[in-house]
Structures are given as C-alpha cells and as structure tokens.
C-alpha positions in Angstrom: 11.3 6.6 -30.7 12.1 9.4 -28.1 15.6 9.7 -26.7 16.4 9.3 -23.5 15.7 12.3 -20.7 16.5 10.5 -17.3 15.8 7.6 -15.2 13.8 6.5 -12.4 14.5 5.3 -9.0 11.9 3.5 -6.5 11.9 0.2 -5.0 9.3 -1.3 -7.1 10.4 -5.0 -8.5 8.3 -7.2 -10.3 7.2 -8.8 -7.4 5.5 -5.5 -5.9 4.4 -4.3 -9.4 2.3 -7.4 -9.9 -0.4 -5.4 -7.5 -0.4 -1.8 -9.5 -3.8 -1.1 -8.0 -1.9 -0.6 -4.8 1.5 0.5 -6.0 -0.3 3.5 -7.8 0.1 5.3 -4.7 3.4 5.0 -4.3 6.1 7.9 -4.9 8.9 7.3 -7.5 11.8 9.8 -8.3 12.4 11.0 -11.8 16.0 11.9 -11.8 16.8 14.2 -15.3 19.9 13.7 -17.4 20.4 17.6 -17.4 19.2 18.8 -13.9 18.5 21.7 -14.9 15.8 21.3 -17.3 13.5 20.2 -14.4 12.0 23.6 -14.6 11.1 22.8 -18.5 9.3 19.6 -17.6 7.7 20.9 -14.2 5.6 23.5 -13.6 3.5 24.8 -10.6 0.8 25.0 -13.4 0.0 21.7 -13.5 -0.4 18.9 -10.8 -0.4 15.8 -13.1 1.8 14.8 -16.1 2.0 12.0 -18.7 5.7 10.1 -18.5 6.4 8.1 -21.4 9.2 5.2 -20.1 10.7 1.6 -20.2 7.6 -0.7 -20.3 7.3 -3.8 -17.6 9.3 -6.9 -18.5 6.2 -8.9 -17.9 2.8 -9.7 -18.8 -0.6 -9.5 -16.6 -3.3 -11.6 -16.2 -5.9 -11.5 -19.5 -8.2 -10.1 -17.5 -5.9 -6.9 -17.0 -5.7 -6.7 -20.6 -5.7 -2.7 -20.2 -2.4 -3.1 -17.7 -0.9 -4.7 -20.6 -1.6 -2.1 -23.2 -0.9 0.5 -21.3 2.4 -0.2 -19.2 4.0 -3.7 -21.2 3.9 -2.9 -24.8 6.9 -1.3 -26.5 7.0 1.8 -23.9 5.0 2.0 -20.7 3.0 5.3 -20.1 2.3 6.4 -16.5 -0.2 9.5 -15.3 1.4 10.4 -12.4 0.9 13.3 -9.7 3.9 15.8 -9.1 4.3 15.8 -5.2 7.4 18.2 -5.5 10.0 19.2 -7.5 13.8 20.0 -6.7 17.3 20.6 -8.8 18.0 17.8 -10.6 14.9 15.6 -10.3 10.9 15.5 -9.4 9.3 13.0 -6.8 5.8 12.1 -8.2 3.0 9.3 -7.6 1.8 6.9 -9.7 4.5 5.8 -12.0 4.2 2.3 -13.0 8.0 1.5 -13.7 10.7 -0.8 -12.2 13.6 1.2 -10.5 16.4 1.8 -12.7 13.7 2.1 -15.9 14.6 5.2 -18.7 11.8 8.1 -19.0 11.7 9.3 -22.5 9.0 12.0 -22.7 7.8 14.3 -19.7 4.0 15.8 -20.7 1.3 18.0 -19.1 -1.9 16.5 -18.6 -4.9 18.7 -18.6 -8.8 18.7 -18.8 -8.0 18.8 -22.8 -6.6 15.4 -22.2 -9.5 14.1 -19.7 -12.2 15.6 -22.5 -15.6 15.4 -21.3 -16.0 12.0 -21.9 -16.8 9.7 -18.6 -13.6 9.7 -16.3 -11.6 6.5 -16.9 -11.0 4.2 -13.8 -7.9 2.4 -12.9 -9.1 -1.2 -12.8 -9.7 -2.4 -9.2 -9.8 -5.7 -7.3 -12.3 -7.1 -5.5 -11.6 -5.7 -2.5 -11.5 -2.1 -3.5 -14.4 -1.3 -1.9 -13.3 -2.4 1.4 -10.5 -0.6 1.1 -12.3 2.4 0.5 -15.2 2.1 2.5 -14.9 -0.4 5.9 -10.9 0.4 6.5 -11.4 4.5 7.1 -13.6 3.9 9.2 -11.8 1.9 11.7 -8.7 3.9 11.3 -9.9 6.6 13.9 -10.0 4.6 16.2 -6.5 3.1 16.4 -4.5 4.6 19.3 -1.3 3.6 21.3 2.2 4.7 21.8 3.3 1.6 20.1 1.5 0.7 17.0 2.3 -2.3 15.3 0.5 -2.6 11.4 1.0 -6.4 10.1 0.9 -7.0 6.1 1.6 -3.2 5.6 2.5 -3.5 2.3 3.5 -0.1 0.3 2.5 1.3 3.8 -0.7 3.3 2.5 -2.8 2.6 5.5 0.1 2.5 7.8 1.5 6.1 7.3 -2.3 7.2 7.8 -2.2 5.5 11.2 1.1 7.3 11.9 0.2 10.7 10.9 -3.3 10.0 13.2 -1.2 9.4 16.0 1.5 12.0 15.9 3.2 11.4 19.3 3.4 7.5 18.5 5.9 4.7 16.8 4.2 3.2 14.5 5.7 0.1 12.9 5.3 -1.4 9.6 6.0 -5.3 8.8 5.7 -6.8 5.3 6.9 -10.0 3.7 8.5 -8.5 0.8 11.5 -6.3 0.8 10.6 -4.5 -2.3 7.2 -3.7 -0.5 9.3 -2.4 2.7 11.5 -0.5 0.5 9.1 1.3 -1.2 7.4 2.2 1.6 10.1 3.2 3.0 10.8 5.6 0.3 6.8 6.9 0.5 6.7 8.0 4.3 10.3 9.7 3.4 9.4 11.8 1.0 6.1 12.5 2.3 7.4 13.3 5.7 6.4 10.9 8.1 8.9 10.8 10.8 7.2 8.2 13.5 7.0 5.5 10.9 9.7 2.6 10.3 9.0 -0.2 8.6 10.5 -4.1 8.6 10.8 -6.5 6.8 9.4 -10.1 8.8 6.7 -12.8 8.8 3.3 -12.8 10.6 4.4 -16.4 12.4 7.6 -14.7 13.5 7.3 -11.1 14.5 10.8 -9.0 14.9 9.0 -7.6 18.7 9.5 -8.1 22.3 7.0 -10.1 24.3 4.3 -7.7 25.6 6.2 -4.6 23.5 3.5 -3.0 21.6 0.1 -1.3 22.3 -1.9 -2.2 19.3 -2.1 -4.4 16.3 -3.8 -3.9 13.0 -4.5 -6.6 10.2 -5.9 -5.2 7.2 -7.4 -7.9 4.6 -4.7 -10.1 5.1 -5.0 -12.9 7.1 -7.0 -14.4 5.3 -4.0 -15.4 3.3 -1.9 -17.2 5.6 -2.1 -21.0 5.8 -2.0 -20.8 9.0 -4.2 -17.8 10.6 -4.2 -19.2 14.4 -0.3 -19.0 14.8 -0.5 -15.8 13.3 -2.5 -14.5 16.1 -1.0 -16.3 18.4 2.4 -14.7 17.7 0.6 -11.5 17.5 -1.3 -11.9 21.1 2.5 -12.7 22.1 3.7 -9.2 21.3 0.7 -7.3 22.3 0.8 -6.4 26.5 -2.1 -7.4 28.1 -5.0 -4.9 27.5 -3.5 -4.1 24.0 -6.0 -4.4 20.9 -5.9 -6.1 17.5 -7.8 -4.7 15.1 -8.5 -6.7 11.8 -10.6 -6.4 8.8 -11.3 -9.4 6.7 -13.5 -10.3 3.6 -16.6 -12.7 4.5 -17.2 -15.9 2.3 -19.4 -14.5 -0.4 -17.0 -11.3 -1.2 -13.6 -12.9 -1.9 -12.1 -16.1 -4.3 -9.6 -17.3 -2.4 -8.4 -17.9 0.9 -10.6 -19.4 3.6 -14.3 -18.9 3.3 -15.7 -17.9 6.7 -18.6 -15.8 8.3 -18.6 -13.5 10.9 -19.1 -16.1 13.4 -16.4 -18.2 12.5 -14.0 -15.4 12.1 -14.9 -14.4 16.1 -14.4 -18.3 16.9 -11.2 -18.3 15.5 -10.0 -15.0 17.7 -11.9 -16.6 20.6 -10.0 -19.8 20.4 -6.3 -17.8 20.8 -7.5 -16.1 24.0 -8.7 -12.8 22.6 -11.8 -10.9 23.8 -13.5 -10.0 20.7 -16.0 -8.2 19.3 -17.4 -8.0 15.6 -18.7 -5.3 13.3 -20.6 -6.7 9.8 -20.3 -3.6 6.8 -20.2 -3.5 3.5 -18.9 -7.2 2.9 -16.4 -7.5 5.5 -15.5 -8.0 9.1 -14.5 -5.8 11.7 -12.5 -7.4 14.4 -12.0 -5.4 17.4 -9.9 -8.1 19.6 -8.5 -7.1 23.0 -5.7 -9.0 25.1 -7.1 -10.4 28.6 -4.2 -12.2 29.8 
C-alpha cells in the first residue's frame, strides 16, 4: 500500500459526487505533507497526472460499473488536469475524491499511458449531448447587467456566462450547498471575479422583485414537481422586458421527469405570462421567454 503524501480539499460530498460526469470539471486542491516536494510531483512537462487516493465511501448504480472499479475499490484513482501549481500544494481538475480524502501516489500521464488504442470516454448521461451541443449555442446570446443562472450546479455553464459578460453580476443558485461550495471554489481559482453563487430553491428565489435582467434554466426544470411556481417566482424577479432562457429535454430524449413536446413546453411559459418563443435541436427545447408585464 503506498504511504501517505498529502490530502485533498474541495467541497465535493457524497451528495455532489453522485453526478461525476459533472463534477469532473471541477478544481480540487492537493495540499502535500512536505511543501516542498510539489516541484517533484509537478512539472511544467506535463499537463495531466494520475493521483492514486482514498476511494468513495459508496457504491454507484450497476450500470456505472466502471465508476465503481475505478474510484470505490480499495483506492480510488483520478486523471486529473494540473491548472497551476504553488508552494505547498497544486490545484487540479478532475479528481474524483471527497474533501478531506489522503493522496497516496502523484504520477505523469503521457501518450505512453493513452497507447494507441481508441481514447477511453468518461461515461456520460443521457443528456450529454445537450450539454454539449444545444447549450453553447444559446450561451452567446445571454446578455444583461444582472444575470441570474437557476440550477447552476458546480457552476460550469454559469462561469461561462460570467466570463461572456465581463462588465456583468452574474449570480448562481443551487439547491445543494456542496454544489455552491464547490463552485464557489472553481470560479476562485479560475479567476472569475463577477460571479457569486447562493445557495436557494427555484420556488423561493433569494432576489428582489424586478432585480435582475435575465434568467437562464438549463435542463432543470424538468425536475421540479412543480414547474409553473417555479416560473412564476422567476417572472417575479425578472423586470419587465427581462428574458428567461431555458433548455429542456423533449419527451422521447429523457426517463424521468414530465414528458412534454415543444408545444406543451411553450403552453406552459404561455400560461405564467411570458412571451415565448421556441427553438427544436438536437432533442431539446430552446425557450427564449421574455417578461411583458
């Protein structure tokens, strides 16, 4: 077994590490037991490392078997991408480990490692795609001096909107504190000044009547019990003229949640007041929803 080197901090939990295919973009510190040595383990040579470190205290779903054998056995082991390096510790993204968790081996990875065999994929969700494809393309086109992202999670998509609109305050909100937290820590290190995040619920926004300029919703609503309150208390916060933008999964794409088309999604914005208009692409919805009243 390897002996101990140093220690991680984040503010990953179990509850936000249930969703590593988001997480993985998160930034953890790796804090050394001997500052010094951080030179030994990090080099400007390499850009990605394997960390060898205290494995998840729980199990995944059987259809994430490879989660299991890679981060909940009897260590966990993490490919992770050095974002910089400083006396004492490293900050990197990717690592798959609670905070507090021990590191007990600090590797290079290289092409030797990758071999020329077909480049192995972190398992996705269904919604991957989405993320990848419909989201960036609506992301342009969010502007406003105050910019409010609901169901921000680890804060991804949010700290893109803030760095797209430099002169802005953007605002993250998130059920979860460990998701705040984190993301939080991410638009720290990574130097995002006109970003805060808060912790609150989408049926009882932390915001001032007619306070912010837009709203986004990114494959989340869908989740709620309740999806008209939701955008009621959003039209609340939003001053007349200001835009919602949402992007939801239609019926075939997605298992759970409420199964409805493009038409019914509009009906449902229509029915709170909103102006609305509706984008079909790859799967999903585009709701571009404007405040008349």
């Amino acid at each position: 077994m390897f002996g101990e080197i140093g220690s991680i901090r984040n503010e990953a939990d179990e509850t936000s590490l249930q969703i590593l295919s988001l997480f993985r973009d998160s930034i953890s510190e790796i804090r050394l037991n001997e500052p010094e040595s951080v030179s030994s383990y990090f080099s400007p040579d390499y850009s990605h490392y394997i960390v060898v470190h205290t494995p998840l205290n729980f199990k995944f779903h059987e259809n994430r078997e490879e989660w299991n054998l890679r981060f909940c056995r009897d260590v966990g082991v993490s490919i992770v991408e050095l974002i910089t390096a400083e006396a004492g510790s490293a900050y990197v993204r990717g690592l798959m480990a609670i905070d507090g968790s021990k590191v007990y081996s600090i590797l290079p990875f290289t092409s030797i490692d990758a071999g020329k065999a077909k480049k192995a994929r972190f398992p996705e969700d269904r919604m991957a795609s989405v993320r990848g494809k419909v989201i960036p393309s609506v992301l342009p086109g969010i502007k406003g001096e105050t910019i409010l992202d609901i169901g921000s999670g680890f804060g991804n998509l949010t700290m893109e909107i803030a760095k797209n609109n430099p002169d802005s305050q953007v605002y993250g909100i998130d059920l979860h504190d460990s998701l705040t937290g984190q993301a939080e820590m991410n638009a720290e290190v990574l130097g995002i000044p006109n970003l805060k995040f808060r912790t609150g619920s989408a049926y009882a926004l932390p915001f001032e009547r007619d306070s912010v300029d837009a709203a986004t919703c990114f494959l989340m609503l869908h989740h709620l019990e309740d999806i008209k309150f939701a955008l009621f208390e959003i039209k609340r916060v939003l001053k007349k003229g200001g835009s919602l933008t949402a992007v939801e999964p239609l019926a075939h794409q997605h298992h759970h949640g409420p199964q409805l088309s493009e038409a019914e999604w509009k009906e449902l914005f229509e029915d709170v007041g909103f102006y609305v208009e509706t984008e079909n692409m790859d799967g999903a919805v585009i709701l571009k929803a404007v405040k008349t009243e």
